[in-house]
VOGU-678191 format. One line per 8 residues: number of its first residue (from 0); their letters; for each residue x, z, y of C-alpha. Coordinates in nm, 4 decimals. Layout:
<recs>
NUM	a	X Z Y ~ ...
</recs>
This chain:
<recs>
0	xxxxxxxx	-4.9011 9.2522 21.0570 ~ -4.5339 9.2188 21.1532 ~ -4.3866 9.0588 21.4279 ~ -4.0756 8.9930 21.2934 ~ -3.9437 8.8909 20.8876 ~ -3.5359 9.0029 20.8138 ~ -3.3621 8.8278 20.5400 ~ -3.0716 8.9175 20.4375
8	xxxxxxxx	-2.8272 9.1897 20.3551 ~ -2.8798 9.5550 20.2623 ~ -2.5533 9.7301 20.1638 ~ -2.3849 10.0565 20.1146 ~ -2.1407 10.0551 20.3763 ~ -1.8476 10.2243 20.3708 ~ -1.6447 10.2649 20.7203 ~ -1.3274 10.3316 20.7822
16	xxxxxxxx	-1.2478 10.3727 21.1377 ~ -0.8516 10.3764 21.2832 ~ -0.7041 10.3291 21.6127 ~ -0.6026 10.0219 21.5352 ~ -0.6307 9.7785 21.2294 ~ -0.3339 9.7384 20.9875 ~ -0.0945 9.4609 21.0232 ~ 0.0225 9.3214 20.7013
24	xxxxxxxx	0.2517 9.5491 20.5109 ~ 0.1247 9.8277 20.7590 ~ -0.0451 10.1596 20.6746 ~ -0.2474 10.3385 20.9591 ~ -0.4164 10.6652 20.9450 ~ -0.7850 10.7062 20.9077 ~ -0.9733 10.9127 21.2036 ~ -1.3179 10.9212 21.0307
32	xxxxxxxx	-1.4874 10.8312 20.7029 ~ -1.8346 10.6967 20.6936 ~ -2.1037 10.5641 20.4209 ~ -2.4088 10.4824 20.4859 ~ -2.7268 10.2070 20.4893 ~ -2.6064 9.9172 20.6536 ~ -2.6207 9.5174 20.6173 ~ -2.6613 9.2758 20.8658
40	xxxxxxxx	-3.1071 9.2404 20.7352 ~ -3.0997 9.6647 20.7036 ~ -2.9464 9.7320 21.0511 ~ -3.1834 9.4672 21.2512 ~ -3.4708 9.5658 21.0786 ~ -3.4034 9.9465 21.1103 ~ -3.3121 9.9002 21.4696 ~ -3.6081 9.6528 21.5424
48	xxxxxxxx	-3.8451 9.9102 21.4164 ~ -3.7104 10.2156 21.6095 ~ -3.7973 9.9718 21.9126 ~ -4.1478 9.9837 21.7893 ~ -4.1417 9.5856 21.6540 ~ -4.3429 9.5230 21.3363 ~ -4.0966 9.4711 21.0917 ~ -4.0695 9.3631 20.7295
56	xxxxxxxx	-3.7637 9.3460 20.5943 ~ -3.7231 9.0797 20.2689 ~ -3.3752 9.1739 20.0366 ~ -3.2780 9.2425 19.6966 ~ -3.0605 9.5408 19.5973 ~ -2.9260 9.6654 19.2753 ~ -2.9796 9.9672 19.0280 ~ -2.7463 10.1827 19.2096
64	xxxxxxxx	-2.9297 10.1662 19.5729 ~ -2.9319 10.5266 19.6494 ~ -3.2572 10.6606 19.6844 ~ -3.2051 10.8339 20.0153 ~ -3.1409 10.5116 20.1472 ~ -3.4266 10.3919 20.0640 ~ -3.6087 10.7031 20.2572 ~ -3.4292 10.6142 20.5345
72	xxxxxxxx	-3.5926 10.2267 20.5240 ~ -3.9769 10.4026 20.5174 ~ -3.8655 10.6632 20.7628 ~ -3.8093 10.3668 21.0107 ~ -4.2138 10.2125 20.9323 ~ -4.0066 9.9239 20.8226 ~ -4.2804 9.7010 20.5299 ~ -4.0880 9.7324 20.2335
80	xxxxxxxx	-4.3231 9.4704 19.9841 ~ -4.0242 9.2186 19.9478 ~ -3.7484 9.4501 19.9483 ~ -3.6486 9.4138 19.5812 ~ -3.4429 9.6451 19.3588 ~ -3.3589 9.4119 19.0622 ~ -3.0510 9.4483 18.7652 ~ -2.7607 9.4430 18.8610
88	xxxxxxxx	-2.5048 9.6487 19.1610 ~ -2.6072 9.6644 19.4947 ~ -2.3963 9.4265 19.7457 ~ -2.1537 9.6805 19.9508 ~ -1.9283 9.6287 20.1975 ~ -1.5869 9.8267 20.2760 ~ -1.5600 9.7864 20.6850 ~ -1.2340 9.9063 20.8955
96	xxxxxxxx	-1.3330 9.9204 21.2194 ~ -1.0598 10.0185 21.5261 ~ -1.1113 10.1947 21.8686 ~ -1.0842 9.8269 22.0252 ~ -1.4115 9.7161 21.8928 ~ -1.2121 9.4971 21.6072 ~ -1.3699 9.4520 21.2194 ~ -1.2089 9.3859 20.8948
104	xxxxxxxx	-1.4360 9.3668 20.5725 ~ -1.4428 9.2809 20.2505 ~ -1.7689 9.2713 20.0459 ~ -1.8967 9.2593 19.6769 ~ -2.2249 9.0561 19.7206 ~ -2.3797 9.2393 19.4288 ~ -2.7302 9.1038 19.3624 ~ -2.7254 8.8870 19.6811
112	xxxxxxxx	-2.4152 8.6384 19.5081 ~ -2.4779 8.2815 19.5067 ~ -2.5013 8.3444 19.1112 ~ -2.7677 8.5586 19.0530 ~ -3.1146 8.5281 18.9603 ~ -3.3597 8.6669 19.2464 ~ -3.7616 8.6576 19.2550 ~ -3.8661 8.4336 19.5592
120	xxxxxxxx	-3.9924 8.6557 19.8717 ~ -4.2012 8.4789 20.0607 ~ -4.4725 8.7731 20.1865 ~ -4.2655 8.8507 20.4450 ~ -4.2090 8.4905 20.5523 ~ -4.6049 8.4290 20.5547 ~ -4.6968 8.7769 20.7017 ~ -4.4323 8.7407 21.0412
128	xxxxxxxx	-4.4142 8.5648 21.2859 ~ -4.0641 8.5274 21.3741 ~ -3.8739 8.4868 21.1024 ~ -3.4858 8.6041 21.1247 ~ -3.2265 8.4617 20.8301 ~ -2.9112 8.6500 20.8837 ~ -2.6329 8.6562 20.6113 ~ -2.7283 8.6162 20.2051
136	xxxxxxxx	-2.7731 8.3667 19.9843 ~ -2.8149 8.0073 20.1591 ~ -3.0045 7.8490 19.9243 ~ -3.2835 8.1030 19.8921 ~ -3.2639 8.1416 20.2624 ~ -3.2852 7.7662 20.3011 ~ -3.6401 7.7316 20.1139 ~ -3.8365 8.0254 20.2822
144	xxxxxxxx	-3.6869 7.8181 20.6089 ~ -3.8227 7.5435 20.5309 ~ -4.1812 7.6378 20.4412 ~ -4.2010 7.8659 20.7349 ~ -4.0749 7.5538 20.9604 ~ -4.3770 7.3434 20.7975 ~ -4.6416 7.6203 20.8964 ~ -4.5065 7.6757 21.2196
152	xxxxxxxx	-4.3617 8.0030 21.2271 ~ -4.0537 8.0579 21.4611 ~ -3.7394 8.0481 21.2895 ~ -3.3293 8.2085 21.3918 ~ -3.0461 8.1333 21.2274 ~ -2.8136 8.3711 21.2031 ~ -2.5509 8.2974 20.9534 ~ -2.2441 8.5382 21.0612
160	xxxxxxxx	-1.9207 8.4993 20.8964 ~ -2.0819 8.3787 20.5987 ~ -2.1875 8.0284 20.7900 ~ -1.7635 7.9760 20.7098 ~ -1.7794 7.9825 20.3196 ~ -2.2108 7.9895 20.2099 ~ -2.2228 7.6220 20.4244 ~ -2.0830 7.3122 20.3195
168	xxxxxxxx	-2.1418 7.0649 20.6722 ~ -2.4741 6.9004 20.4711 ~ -2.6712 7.2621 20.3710 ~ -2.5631 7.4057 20.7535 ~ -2.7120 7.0961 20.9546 ~ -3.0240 7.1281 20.7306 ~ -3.0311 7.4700 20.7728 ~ -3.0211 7.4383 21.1994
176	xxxxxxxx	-3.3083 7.1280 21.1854 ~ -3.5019 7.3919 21.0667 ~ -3.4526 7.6218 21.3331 ~ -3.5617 7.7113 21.6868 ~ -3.2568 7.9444 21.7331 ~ -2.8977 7.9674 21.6515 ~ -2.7365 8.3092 21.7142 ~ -2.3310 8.3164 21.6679
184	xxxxxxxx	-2.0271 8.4754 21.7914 ~ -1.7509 8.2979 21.9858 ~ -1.5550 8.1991 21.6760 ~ -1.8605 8.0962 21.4792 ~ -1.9406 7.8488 21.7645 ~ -1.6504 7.6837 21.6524 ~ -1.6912 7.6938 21.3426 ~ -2.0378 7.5541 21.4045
192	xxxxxxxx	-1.8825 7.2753 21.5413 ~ -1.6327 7.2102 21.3391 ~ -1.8350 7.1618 21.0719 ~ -2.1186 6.8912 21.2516 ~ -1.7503 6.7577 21.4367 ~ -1.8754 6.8311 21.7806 ~ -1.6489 6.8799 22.0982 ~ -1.9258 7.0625 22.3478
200	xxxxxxxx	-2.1195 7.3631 22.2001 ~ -2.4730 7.1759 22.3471 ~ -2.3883 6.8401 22.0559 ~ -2.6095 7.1185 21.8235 ~ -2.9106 7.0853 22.0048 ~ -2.9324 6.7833 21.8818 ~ -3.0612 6.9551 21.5893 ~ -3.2244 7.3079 21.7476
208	xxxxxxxx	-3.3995 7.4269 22.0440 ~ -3.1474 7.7347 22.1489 ~ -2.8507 7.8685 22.0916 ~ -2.7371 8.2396 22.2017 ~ -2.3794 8.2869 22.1934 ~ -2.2191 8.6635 22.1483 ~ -1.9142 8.7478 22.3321 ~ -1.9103 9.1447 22.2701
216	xxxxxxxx	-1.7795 9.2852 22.5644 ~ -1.7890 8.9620 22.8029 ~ -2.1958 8.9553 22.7590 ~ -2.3573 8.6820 22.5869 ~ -2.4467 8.3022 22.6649 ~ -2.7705 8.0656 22.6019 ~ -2.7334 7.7061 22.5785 ~ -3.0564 7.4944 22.6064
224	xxxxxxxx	-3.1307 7.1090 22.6769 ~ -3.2022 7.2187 23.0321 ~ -2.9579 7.4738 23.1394 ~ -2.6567 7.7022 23.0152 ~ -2.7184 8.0664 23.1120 ~ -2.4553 8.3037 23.1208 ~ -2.5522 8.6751 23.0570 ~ -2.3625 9.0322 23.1506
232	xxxxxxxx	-2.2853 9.2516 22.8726 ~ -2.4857 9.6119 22.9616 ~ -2.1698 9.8870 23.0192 ~ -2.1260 10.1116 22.7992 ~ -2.1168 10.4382 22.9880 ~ -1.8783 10.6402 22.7653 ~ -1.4515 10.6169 22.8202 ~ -1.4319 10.4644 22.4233
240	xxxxxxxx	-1.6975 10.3132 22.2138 ~ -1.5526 10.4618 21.8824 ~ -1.7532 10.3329 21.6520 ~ -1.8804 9.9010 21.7048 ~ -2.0636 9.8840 21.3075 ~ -2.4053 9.7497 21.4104 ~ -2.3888 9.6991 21.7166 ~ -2.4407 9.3266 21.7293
248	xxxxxxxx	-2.7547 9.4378 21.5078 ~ -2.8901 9.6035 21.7435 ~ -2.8462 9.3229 21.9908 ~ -3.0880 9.1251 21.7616 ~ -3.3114 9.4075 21.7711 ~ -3.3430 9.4359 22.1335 ~ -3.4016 9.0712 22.1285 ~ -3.7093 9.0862 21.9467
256	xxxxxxxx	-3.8473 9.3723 22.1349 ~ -3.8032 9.1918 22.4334 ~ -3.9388 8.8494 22.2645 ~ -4.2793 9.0923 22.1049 ~ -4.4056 9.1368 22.5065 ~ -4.3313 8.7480 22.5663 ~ -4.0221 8.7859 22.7843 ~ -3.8794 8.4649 22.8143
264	xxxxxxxx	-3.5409 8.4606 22.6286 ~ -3.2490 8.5146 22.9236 ~ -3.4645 8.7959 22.9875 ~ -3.4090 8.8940 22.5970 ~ -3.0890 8.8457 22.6057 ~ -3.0622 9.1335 22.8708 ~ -3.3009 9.3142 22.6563 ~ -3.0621 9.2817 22.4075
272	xxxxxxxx	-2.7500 9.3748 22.5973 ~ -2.9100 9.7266 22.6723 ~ -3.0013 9.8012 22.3289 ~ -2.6249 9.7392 22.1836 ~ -2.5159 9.9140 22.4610 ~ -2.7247 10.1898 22.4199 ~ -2.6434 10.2308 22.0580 ~ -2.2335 10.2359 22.1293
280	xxxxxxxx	-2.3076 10.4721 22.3795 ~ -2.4134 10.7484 22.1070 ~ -2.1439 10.5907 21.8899 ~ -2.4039 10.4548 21.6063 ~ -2.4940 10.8139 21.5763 ~ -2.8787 10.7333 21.7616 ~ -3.0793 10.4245 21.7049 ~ -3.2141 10.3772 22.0404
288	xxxxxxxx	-3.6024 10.3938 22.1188 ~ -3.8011 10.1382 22.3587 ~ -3.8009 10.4021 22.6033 ~ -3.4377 10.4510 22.6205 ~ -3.3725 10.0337 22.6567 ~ -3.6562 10.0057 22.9240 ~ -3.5047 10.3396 23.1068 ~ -3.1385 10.1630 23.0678
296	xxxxxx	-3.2776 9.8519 23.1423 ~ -3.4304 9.9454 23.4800 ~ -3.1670 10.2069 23.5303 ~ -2.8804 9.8665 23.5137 ~ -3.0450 9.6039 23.7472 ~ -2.8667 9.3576 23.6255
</recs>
């Protein structure tokens, strides 16, 4: 059975990567061209799997969803029962991504729009036993929450950039009372708290259990009733991590490999720190294996 449920995203990506990313009214020149499987549900689950964690992977794609892609998702041993391909165009995302680590995207949700009809997937919710909702459709995402809440399974948060514009302040503090974990980046901390109209990041316990808090390069932070716990980002042992697509991903991933043999979760967290790291080392060329993040692991100290 698996270990751990992904909802959310699986796109075509397509990647364009550049020194630096465009100002407005500014053209820069593209160093390399990439598309491939990607989404926020597809890169977790993909890199979860390589890391030998039961995975099932719950997410609705279009008629176009190249086939190969699709290979690439039973490849991994990732269980595909409530990964959908319904009417319509597969959600894709067009990513620019600099040498600096920074993002711009834009996205066509496809089948995953607030808009369209979807069949409910709840297999993967009742098969798991952590149960991971990352970006996509809130309200779907919101009712498989809820029932796994009731039964008792262990639910993250995990809303990305959509928590800014898929949230209204009501649906997001309904969505985190039904959580054990909150996982956000530095800006979507305050946009968290924005939205509830809290001053000090630990006001949203109030409502969950944990928060982990991404800071890229400066490591990572967890915020509990008890303490705040400030973790080292792994180095990345290469003079330029070219290419940053995923690589928060496979933070997640290393965080549920970590969470599978019971490590408590600052030790995850440095599980997790290895396994981005890891990953930016080969420049998202290599998903890393659980040998490679125990070897790096043991190899760092930290």
């Amino acid at each position: 059975m698996p270990f751990l449920g992904v909802y959310g995203h699986v796109n075509v990506d397509y990647i364009l990567q550049v020194k630096e990313l465009p100002r407005a009214e500014q053209t820069v020149p593209v160093i390399r061209e990439l598309v491939r499987l990607g989404g926020t549900a597809g890169n977790i689950a993909r890199g979860a799997a390589f890391l030998s964690v039961p995975t099932a992977i719950a997410s609705c794609v279009g008629e176009d969803f190249p086939p190969r892609f699709r290979e690439e998702l039973t490849a991994a041993g990732i269980d595909l029962v409530d990964f959908r391909q319904i009417p319509g165009p597969t959600p894709k995302i067009w990513i620019i991504s600099s040498a600096k680590g920074e993002q711009s995207a834009v996205i066509d949700q496809g089948v995953m729009g607030d808009n369209h009809s979807r069949p409910r997937l709840d297999y993967t919710m009742l098969g798991s036993d952590w149960i991971h909702f990352t970006t996509g459709p809130a309200k779907d995402h919101f009712d498989i929450a809820k029932e796994a809440s009731r039964i008792g399974k262990k639910v993250v948060f995990d809303p990305g950039q959509e928590l800014s514009y898929r949230y209204p302040e009501r649906d997001f503090e309904r969505f985190l009372d039904l959580a054990d974990v909150f996982i956000c980046n530095k800006q979507e901390l305050g946009i968290a708290q924005e939205k509830l109209g809290y001053g000090d990041p630990k006001q949203l316990l109030d409502h969950v259990d944990a928060i982990i808090g991404t800071r890229g390069s400066e490591g990572s932070v967890l915020y509990t009733e008890r303490e705040t716990i400030n973790i080292n980002a792994c180095p990345v042992r290469t003079q330029e991590a070219v290419d940053t697509v995923a690589a928060g991903d496979l933070y997640r991933a290393g965080l549920y490999a970590a969470l599978r043999e019971k490590r408590p979760l600052p030790e995850a967290m440095r599980w997790a720190a290895v396994a981005a790291s890891v990953f930016l080392e080969s420049h998202g060329t290599r998903w890393p294996s659980l040998d490679d993040v125990r070897r790096r692991r043991d190899e760092w100290g930290d």
